[in-house]
C-alpha positions as CSV (number, residue, x, y, z in Angstrom):
1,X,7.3,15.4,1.1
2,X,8.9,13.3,-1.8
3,X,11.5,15.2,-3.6
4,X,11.6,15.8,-7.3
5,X,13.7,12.6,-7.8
6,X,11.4,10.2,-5.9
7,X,8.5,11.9,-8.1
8,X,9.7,11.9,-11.8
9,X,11.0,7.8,-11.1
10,X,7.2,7.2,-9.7
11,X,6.6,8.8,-13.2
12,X,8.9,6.6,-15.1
13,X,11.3,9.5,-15.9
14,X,15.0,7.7,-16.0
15,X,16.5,11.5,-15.1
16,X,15.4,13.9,-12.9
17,X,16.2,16.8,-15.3
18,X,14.1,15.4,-18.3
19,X,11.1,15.5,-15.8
20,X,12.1,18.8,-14.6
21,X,12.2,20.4,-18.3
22,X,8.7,18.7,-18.8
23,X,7.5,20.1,-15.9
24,X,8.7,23.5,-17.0
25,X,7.0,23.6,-20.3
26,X,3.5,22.8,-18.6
27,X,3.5,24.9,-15.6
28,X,6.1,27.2,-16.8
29,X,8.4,27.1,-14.0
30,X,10.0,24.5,-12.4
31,X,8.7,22.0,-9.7
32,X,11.1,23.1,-6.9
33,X,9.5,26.8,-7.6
34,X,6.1,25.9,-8.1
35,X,6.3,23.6,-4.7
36,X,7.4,27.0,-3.0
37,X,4.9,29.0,-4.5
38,X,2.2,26.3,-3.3
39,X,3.5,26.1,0.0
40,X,2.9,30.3,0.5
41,X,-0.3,29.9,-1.1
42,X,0.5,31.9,-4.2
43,X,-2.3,30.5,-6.6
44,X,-1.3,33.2,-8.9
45,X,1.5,31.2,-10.0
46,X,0.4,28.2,-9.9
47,X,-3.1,28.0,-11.4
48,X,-1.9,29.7,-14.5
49,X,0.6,28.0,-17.3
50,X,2.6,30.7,-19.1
Protein backbone atom coordinates (compact mmCIF):
# COMPACT_ATOMS: atom_id res chain seq x y z
CA UNK A 1 0.00 0.00 0.00
CA UNK A 2 1.66 3.48 -1.00
CA UNK A 3 2.02 5.70 1.90
CA UNK A 4 0.61 9.18 2.08
CA UNK A 5 3.87 10.62 0.69
CA UNK A 6 4.12 8.33 -2.46
CA UNK A 7 0.24 9.47 -2.92
CA UNK A 8 0.14 13.30 -2.54
CA UNK A 9 3.64 13.47 -5.08
CA UNK A 10 1.54 11.08 -7.64
CA UNK A 11 -0.91 14.09 -7.01
CA UNK A 12 1.59 16.77 -7.60
CA UNK A 13 1.45 17.93 -3.94
CA UNK A 14 5.24 19.29 -3.25
CA UNK A 15 4.49 18.50 0.78
CA UNK A 16 2.96 15.83 2.25
CA UNK A 17 1.18 17.98 4.89
CA UNK A 18 -0.53 20.41 2.29
CA UNK A 19 -2.17 17.15 0.85
CA UNK A 20 -2.93 15.92 4.21
CA UNK A 21 -4.80 19.28 5.27
CA UNK A 22 -6.66 18.91 1.79
CA UNK A 23 -7.54 15.66 2.51
CA UNK A 24 -8.86 16.77 5.88
CA UNK A 25 -11.21 19.33 4.60
CA UNK A 26 -12.86 16.84 2.13
CA UNK A 27 -13.25 13.79 4.08
CA UNK A 28 -12.95 15.39 7.38
CA UNK A 29 -10.29 13.45 8.80
CA UNK A 30 -7.09 12.63 7.76
CA UNK A 31 -5.85 9.95 5.20
CA UNK A 32 -3.81 7.85 7.75
CA UNK A 33 -7.42 7.68 9.80
CA UNK A 34 -9.68 7.29 7.05
CA UNK A 35 -7.10 4.31 5.60
CA UNK A 36 -7.73 2.67 9.16
CA UNK A 37 -11.27 3.15 9.16
CA UNK A 38 -11.34 1.54 5.52
CA UNK A 39 -9.33 -1.20 6.38
CA UNK A 40 -12.00 -2.26 9.48
CA UNK A 41 -14.74 -1.67 7.22
CA UNK A 42 -16.18 1.30 9.03
CA UNK A 43 -18.20 2.89 6.05
CA UNK A 44 -19.70 5.10 8.62
CA UNK A 45 -16.72 7.16 8.54
CA UNK A 46 -15.81 7.06 5.48
CA UNK A 47 -18.84 7.47 3.15
CA UNK A 48 -19.86 10.67 4.95
CA UNK A 49 -17.79 14.23 4.77
CA UNK A 50 -18.28 16.23 8.00
Amino acid sequence: MPSVSEISRKLGYTDPASFTMAFKRWRGMPPTAFREASRYGDKESWTSAH
